[in-house]
C-alpha positions as a printed NumPy array, in Angstrom:
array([[ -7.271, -50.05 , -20.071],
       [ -6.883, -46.22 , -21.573],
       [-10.44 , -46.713, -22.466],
       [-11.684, -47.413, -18.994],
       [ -9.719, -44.554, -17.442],
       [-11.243, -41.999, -19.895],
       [-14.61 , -43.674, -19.175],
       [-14.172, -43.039, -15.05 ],
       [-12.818, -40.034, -15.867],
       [-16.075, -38.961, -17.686],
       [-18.055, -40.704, -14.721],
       [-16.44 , -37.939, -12.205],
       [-16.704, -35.542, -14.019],
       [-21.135, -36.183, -14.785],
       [-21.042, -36.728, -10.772],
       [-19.175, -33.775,  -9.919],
       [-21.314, -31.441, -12.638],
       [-24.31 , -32.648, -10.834],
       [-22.943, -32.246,  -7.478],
       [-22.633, -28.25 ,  -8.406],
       [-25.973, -28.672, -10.168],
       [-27.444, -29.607,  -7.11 ],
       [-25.486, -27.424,  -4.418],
       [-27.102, -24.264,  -6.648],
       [-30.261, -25.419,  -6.6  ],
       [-32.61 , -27.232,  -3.928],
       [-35.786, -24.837,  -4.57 ],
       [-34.24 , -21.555,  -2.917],
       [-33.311, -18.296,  -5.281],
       [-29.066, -17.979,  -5.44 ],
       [-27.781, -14.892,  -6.077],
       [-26.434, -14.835,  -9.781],
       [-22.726, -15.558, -10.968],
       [-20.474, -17.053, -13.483],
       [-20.662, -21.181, -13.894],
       [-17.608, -22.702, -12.853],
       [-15.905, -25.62 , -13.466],
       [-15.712, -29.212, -11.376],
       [-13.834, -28.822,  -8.098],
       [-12.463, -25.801,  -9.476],
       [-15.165, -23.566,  -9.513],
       [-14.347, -19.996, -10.246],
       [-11.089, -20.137,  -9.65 ],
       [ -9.372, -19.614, -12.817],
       [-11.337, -16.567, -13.455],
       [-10.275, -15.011, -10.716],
       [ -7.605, -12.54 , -10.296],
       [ -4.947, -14.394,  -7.808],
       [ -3.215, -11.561,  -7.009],
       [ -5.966,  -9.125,  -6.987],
       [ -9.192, -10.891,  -5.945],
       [-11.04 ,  -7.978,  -5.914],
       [-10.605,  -6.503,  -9.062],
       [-12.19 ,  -9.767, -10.894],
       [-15.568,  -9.555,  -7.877],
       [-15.992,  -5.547,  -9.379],
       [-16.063,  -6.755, -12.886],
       [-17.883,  -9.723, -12.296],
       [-20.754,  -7.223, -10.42 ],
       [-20.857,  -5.035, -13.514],
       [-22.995,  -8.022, -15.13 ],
       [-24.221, -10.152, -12.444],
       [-25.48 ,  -7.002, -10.02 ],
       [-24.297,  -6.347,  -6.402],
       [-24.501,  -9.425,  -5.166],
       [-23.626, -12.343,  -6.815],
       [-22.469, -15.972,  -6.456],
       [-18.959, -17.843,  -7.28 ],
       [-17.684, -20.931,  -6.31 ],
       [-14.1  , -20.838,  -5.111],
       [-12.918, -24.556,  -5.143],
       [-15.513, -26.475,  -3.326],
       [-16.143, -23.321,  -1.772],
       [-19.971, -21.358,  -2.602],
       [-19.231, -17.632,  -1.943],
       [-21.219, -15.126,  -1.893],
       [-19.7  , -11.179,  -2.942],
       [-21.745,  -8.234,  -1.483],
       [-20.46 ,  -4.887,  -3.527],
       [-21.096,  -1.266,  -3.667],
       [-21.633,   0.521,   0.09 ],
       [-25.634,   0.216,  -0.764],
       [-25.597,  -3.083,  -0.188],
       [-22.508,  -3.489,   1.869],
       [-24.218,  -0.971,   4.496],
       [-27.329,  -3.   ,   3.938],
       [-25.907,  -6.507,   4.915],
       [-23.372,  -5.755,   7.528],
       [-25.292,  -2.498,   9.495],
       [-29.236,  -2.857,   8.809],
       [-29.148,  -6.707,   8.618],
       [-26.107,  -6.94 ,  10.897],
       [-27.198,  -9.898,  12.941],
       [-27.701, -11.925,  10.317],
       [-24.253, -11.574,   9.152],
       [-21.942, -11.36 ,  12.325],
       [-20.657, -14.875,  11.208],
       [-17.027, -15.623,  10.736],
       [-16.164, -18.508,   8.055],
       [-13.678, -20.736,   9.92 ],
       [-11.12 , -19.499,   7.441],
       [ -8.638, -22.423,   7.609],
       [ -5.255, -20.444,   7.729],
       [ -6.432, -18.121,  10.618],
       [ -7.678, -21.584,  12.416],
       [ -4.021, -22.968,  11.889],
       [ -2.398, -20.292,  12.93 ],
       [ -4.85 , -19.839,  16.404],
       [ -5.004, -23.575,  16.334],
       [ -9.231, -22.925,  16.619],
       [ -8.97 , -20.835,  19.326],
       [ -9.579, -16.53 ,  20.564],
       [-12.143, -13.668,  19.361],
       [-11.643, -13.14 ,  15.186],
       [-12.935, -16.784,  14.324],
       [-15.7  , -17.149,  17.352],
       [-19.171, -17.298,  16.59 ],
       [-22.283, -17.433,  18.771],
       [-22.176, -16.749,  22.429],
       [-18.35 , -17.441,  22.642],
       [-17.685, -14.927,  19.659],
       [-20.327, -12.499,  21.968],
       [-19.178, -12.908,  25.442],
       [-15.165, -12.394,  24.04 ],
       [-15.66 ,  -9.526,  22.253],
       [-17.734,  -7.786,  25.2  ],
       [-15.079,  -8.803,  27.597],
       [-12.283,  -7.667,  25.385],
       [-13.812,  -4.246,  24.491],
       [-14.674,  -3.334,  28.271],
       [-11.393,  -4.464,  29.663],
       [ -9.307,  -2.624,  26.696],
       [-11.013,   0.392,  27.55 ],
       [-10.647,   0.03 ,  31.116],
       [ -6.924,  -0.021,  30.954],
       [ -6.721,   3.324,  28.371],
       [ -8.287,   2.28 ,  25.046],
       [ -9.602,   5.666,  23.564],
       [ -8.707,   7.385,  26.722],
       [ -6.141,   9.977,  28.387],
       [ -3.974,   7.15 ,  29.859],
       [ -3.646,   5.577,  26.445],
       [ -3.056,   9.038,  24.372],
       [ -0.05 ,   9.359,  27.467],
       [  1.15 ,   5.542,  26.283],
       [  1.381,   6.682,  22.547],
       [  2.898,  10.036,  22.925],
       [  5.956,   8.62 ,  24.835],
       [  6.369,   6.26 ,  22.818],
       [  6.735,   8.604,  20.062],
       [  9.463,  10.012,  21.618],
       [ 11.232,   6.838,  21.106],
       [ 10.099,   6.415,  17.493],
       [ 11.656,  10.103,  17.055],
       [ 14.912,   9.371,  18.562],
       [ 15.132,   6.082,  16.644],
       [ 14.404,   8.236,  12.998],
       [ 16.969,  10.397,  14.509],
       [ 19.454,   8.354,  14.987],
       [ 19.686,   7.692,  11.414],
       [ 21.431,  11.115,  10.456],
       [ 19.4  ,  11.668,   7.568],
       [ 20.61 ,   8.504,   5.841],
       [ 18.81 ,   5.942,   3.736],
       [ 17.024,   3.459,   5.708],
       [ 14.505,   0.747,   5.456],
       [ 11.958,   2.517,   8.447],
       [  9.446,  -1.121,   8.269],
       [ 10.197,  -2.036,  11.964],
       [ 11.002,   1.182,  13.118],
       [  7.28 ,   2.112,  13.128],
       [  6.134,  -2.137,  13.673],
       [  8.012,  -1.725,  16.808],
       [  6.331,   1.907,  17.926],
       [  2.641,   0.278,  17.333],
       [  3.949,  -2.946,  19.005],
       [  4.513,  -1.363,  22.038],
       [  1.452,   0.744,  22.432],
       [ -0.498,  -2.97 ,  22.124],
       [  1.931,  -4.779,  24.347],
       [  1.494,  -2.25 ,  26.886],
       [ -2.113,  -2.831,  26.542],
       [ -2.093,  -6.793,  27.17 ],
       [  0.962,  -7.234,  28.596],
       [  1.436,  -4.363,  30.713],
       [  4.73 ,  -3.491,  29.315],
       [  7.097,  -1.957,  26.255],
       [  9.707,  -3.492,  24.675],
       [ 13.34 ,  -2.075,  24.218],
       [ 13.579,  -1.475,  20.54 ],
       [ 17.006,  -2.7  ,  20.702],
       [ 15.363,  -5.802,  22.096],
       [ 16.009,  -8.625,  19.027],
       [ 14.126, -11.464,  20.731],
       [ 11.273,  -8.757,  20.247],
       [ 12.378,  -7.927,  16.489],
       [ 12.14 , -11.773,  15.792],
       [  8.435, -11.917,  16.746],
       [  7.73 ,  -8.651,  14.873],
       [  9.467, -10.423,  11.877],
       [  7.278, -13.312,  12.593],
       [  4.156, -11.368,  12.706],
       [  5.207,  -9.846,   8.843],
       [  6.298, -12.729,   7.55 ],
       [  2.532, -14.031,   8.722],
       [  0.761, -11.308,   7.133],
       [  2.536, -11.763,   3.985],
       [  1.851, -15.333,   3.515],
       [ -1.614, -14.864,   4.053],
       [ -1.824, -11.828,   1.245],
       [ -0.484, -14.039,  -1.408],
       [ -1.781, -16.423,  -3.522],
       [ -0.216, -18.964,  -2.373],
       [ -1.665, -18.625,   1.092],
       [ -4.976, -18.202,  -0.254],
       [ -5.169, -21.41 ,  -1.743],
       [ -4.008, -22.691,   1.53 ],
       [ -7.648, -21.642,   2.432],
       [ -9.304, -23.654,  -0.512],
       [ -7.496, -27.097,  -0.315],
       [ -5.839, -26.644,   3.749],
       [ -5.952, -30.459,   4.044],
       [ -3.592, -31.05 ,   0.469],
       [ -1.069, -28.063,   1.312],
       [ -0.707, -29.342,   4.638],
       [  1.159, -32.762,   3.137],
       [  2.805, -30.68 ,   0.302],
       [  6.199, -28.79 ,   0.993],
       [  6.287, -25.193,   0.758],
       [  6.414, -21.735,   2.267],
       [  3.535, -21.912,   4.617],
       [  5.763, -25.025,   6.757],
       [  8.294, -22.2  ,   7.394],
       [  5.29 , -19.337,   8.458],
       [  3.692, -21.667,  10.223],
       [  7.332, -22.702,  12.182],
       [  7.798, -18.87 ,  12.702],
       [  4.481, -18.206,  14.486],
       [  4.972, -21.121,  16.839],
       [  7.776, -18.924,  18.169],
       [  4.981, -16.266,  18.536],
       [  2.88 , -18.594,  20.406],
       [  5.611, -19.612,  22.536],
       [  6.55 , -15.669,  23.596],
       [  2.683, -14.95 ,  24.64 ],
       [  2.448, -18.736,  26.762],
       [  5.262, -17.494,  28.664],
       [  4.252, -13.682,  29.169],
       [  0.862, -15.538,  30.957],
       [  2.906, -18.154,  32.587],
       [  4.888, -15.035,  34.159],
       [  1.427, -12.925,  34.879],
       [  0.069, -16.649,  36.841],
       [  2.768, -16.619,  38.586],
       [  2.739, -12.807,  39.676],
       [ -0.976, -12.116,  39.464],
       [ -2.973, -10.144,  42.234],
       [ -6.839, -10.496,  41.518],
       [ -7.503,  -7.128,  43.643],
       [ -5.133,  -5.117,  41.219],
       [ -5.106,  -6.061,  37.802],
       [ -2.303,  -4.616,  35.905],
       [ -2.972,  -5.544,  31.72 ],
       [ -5.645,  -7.965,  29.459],
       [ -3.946, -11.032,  30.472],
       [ -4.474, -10.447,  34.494],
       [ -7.904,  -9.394,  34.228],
       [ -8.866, -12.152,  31.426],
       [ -7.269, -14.849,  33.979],
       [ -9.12 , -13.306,  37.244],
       [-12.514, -13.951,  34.852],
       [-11.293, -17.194,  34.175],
       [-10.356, -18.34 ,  37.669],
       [-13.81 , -16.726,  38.796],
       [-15.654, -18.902,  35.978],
       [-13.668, -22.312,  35.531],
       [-16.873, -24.62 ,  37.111],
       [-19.357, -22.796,  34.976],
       [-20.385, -25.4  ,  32.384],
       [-19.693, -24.157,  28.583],
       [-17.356, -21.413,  29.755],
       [-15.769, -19.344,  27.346],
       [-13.006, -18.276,  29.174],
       [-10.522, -20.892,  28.677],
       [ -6.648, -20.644,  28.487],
       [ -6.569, -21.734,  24.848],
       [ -9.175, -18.482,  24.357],
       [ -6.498, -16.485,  26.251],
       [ -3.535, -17.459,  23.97 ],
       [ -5.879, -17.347,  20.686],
       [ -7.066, -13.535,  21.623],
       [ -3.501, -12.231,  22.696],
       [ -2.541, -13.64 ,  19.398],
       [ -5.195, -11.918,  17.8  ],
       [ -4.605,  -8.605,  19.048],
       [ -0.765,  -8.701,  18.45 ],
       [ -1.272,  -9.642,  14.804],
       [ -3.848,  -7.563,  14.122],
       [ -2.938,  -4.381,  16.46 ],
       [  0.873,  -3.899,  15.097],
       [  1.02 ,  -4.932,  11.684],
       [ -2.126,  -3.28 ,  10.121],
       [ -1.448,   0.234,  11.814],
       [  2.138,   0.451,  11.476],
       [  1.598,  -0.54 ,   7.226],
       [ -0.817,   2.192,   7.417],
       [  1.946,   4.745,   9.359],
       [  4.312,   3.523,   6.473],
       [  2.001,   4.225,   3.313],
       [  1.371,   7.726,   4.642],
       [  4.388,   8.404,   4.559],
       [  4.989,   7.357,   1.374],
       [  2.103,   9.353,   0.089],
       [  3.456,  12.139,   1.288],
       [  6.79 ,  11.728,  -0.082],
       [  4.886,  11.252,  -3.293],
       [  2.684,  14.067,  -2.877],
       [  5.779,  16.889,  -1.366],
       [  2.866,  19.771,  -1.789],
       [  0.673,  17.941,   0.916],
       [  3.465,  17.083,   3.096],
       [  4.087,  21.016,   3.183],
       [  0.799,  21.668,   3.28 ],
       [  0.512,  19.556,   6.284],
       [  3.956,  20.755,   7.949],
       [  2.687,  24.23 ,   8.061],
       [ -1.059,  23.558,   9.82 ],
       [  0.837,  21.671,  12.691],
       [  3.222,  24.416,  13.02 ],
       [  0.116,  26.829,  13.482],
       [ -1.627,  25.082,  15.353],
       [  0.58 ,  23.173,  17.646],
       [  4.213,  24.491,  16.676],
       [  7.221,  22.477,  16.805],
       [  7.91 ,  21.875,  20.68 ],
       [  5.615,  19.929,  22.715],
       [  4.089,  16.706,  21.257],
       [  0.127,  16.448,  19.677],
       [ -2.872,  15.487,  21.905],
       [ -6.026,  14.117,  20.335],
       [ -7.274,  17.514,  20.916],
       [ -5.704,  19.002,  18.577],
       [ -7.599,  17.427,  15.82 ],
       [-10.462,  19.228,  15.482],
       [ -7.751,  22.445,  14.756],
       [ -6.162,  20.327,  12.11 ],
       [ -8.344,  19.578,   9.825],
       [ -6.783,  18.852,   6.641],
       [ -3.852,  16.885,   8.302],
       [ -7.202,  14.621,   9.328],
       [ -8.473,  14.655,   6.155],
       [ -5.415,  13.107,   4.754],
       [ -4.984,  10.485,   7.299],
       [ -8.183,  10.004,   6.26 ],
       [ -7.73 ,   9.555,   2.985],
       [ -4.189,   7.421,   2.937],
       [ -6.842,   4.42 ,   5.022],
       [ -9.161,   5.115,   1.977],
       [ -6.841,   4.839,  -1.175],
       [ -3.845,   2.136,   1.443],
       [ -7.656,   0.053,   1.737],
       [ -5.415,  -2.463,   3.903],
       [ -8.265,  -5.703,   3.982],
       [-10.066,  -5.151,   0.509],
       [-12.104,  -8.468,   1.089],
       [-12.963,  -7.999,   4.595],
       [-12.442, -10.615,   6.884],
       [-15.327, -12.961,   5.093],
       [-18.471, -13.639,   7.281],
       [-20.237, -16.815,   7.177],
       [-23.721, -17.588,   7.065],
       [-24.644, -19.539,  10.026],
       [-27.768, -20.516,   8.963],
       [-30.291, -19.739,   5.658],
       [-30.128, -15.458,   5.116],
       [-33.014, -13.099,   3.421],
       [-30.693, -10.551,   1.501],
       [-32.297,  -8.335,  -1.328],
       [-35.021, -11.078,  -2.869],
       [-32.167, -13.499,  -2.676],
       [-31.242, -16.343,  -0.327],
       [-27.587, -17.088,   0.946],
       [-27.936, -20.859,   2.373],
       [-26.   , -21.697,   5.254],
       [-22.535, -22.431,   5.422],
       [-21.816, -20.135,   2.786],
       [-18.898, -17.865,   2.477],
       [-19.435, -13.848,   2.262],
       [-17.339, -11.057,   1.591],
       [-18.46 ,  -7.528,   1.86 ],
       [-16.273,  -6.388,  -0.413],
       [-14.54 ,  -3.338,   1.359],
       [-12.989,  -2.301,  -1.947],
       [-16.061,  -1.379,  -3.355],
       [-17.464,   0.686,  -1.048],
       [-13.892,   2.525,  -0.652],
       [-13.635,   3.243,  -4.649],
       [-18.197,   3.648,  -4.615],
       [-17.822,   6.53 ,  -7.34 ],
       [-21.087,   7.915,  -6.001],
       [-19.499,   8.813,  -2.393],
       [-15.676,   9.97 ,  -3.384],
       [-15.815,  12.401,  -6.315],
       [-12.59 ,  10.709,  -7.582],
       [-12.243,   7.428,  -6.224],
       [ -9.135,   6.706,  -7.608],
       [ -6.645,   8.989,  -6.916],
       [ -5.159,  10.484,  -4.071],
       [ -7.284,  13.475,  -2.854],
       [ -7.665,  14.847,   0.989],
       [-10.667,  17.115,  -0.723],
       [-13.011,  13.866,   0.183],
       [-13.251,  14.573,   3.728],
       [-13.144,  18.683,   3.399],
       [-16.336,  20.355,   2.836],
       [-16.499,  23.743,   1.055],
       [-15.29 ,  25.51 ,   4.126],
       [-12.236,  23.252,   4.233],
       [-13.45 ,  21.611,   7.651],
       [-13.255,  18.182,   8.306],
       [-16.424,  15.755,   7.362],
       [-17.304,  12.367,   7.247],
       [-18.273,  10.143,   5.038],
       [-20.727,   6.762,   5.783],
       [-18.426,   4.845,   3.144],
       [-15.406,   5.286,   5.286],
       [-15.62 ,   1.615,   6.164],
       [-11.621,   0.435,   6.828],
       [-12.63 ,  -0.917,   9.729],
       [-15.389,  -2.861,   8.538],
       [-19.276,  -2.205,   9.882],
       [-21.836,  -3.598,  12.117],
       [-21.292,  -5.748,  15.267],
       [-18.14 ,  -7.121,  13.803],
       [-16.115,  -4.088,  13.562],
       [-12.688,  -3.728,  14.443],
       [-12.187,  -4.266,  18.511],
       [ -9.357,  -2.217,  18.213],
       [-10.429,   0.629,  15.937],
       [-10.631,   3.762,  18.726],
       [ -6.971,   2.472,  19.724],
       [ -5.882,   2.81 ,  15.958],
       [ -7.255,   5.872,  14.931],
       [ -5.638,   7.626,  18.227],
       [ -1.943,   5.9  ,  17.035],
       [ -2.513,   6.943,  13.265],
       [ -3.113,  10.545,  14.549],
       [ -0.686,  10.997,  17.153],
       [  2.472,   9.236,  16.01 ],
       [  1.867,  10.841,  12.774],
       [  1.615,  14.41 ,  13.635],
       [  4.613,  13.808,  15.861],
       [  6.898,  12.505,  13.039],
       [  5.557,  15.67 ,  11.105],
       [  6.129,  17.982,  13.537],
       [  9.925,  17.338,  13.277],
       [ 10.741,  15.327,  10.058],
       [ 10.624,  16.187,   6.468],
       [ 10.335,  13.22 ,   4.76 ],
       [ 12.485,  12.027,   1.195],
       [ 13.326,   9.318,  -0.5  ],
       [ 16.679,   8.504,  -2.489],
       [ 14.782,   8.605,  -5.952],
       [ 12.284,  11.388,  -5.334],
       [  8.855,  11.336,  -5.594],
       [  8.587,   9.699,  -9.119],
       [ 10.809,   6.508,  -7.659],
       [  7.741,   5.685,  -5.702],
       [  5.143,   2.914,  -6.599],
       [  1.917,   3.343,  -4.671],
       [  0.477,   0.325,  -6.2  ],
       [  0.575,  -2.603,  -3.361],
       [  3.284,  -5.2  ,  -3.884],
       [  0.633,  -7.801,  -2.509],
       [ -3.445,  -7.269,  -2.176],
       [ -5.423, -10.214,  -1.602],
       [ -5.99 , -10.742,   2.283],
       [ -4.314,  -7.211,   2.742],
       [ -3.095,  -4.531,   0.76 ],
       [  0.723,  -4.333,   1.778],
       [  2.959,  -1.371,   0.289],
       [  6.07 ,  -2.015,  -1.273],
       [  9.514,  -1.554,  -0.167],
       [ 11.178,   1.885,  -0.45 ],
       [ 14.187,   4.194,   1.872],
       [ 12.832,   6.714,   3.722],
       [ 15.138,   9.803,   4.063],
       [ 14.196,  11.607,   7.803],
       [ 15.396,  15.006,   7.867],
       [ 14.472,  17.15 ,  11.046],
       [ 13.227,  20.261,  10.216]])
């Protein structure tokens, strides 16, 4: 009997090195890349808590773009800006596919703009763009939005009396509201805890995803889904998510006037009232939900882990903090609040926003693209239904663009005249036609809540500068900070 388990044992094992065997080859010219094992693939040789340190490595001996098999999984890793710029901006069609990534499918149950393809991926995003805009995306009306709700953010830092505090939700709850004023035509009190229980949710979601654990939800979904664990309770959490943004567009239904729009939600249900009998219509309620969902997750927690790195860096860095303190006090003093502006008279307080995005590199692997059918990339082809990641790391640390890629240095976006420039390998909101929808709406928060905190804070922490840990506590899906107290002093 041991005999003829060992023997079927070997038997799956021939089949399943064949099956790889044969996956890698059928006549077309794979990119190079480590062999892996049966079902496993690559797996074990990769980094689980920092993916993309092990694709850099890997590229130092297989070239820029290379092939791994993660699980049952073939990936494909695009590094370096060359051929990063090359993929997602000169052969951008080609790759404006998203992989049906299987947590981001649980969590939107299918459904919204990130994980559309085609037409439906095409007709959201153009609706979703134009209507964000239309209500103050990039605009005056929006830089209004943001600057009162600084106000708030400054009483609530206030309010602390120079204490010790953990500041996460005090700036999750500033970029909340800037978003939910967006799509659902409103702010939130910050005293509101319904409202701090979603935020919660939202971190709690991001989390997940960033650690191992959640990754390999996305390699074997069907086997975690009948195991216990952690990703029952995130999964629990966002339902309550879910649940808030069905009944914000129950309310706007109920309320809505189609000759005077008031947020996203009206105008996306006036499109889909004016579209229901069209056969294959995008606009569907389940789109609605997945979309809203999309921009809550990704429009609060991204930006305000951004707000709260800088801060840190500068805490870290006390010399740049003062450095910065004393350009907004020339240029804009210490009275009224910053307007966009002002930027171009600030330039190094731009170059180090700049530069936290760079070294914070919040989504080192992208959000992976998909090859929807067979792709011609650089005398190599990438067969359909393959995974690829345009490895955003790489082109943020590309030692021929930043003179010293890994440290801390606002000098990468100052030329010799110590005005601001740019640089083509500032990528942190991706490239191409899948860019970040929300990008123009970030970079105006980054900038103005920023400045304002600036303007009247000097910021500490209980340890001092050499307490601080810049290193991310997690970086796989995203690159979250850790933990510290944030001392807010007004100046």
């Amino acid at each position: 009997m041991e005999f003829q388990s060992t023997l079927v044992l070997v038997g799956l094992m021939v089949v399943l090195l064949t099956y790889f065997r044969w996956r890698g080859k059928k006549g077309i010219h794979l990119p190079p890349g480590p062999t892996g094992l049966p079902v496993l693939g690559n797996l074990l040789q990769v980094d689980k808590k920092e993916p993309f340190k092990t694709f850099v490595k890997l590229s130092e001996t297989y070239g820029p773009v290379l092939t791994l098999n993660l699980g049952l999984q073939r990936t494909v890793v695009l590094v370096g800006f060359k051929t990063v710029k090359e993929a997602l901006i000169d052969q951008g069609e080609e790759f404006t596919g998203r992989v049906p990534m299987p947590l981001l499918q649980k969590i939107v149950q299918g459904h919204g703009l990130t994980i559309s393809n085609g037409d439906q991926w095409r007709q959201l995003r153009r609706f979703t763009l134009s209507t964000l805009r239309d209500f103050g995306m990039g605009r005056k009306i929006m830089e209004d939005w943001i600057r009162e709700e600084s106000k708030h953010l400054i009483d609530s830092l206030r309010s602390t009396n120079s204490a010790p505090c953990d500041h996460t939700f005090f700036f999750n709850r500033a970029v909340s509201n800037v978003v939910c004023s967006l799509v659902f035509g409103q702010r939130f009190d910050y005293k509101d805890n319904n409202f701090l229980q979603l935020l919660k949710a939202i971190s709690v979601t991001l989390q997940f995803i960033s650690k191992p654990w959640g990754q390999l939800y996305n390699l074997f979904p069907r086997m975690f889904d009948i195991l216990p664990g952690e990703h029952h309770r995130v999964f629990a959490g966002f339902e309550k998510l879910r649940a808030f943004v069905k009944e914000r567009i129950q309310k706007h239904q109920e309320t809505l006037s189609p000759d005077c729009p008031r947020d996203y939600i009206d105008c996306y249900l006036i499109k889909l009232s004016k579209e229901k009998d069209i056969p294959m219509n995008v606009f569907t309620y389940k789109n609605l939900v997945g979309t809203v969902l999309n921009l809550f997750l990704a429009g609060t927690e991204t930006t305000s882990t951004t707000i709260r790195y800088a801060i840190m860096m500068l805490i870290k860095h006390p010399q740049i903090q003062e450095r910065v303190h004393q350009e907004i006090d020339n240029v804009i003093g210490r009275e009224r609040l910053p307007l966009m502006e002002d930027r171009k008279s600030l330039p190094f307080t731009d170059a180090v926003i700049h530069e936290v995005q760079r070294v914070l590199d919040i989504v080192p692997l992208s959000l992976p693209r998909y090859a929807t059918q067979d792709i011609s990339f650089k005398g190599y082809t990438i067969p359909k239904d393959t995974v690829i990641i345009p490895l955003l790391h790489s082109v943020l640390r590309d030692d021929e663009h930043w003179e010293t890629p890994l440290s801390f240095n606002p000098g990468h976006f100052l030329d010799q005249n110590e005005n601001f420039k740019k640089s083509p390998a500032f990528m942190v909101f991706s490239a191409g036609k899948r860019s970040c929808v929300g990008e123009s709406l970030a970079r105006m928060e980054l900038f103005l809540f920023l400045v304002a905190l600036l303007q009247r804070f000097t910021f500490t922490c209980p340890g001092g500068p050499d307490s601080l840990d810049p290193t991310p506590e997690l970086s796989s899906f995203a690159s979250l900070p850790r933990r510290y107290e944030l001392i807010a002093t007004p100046r």
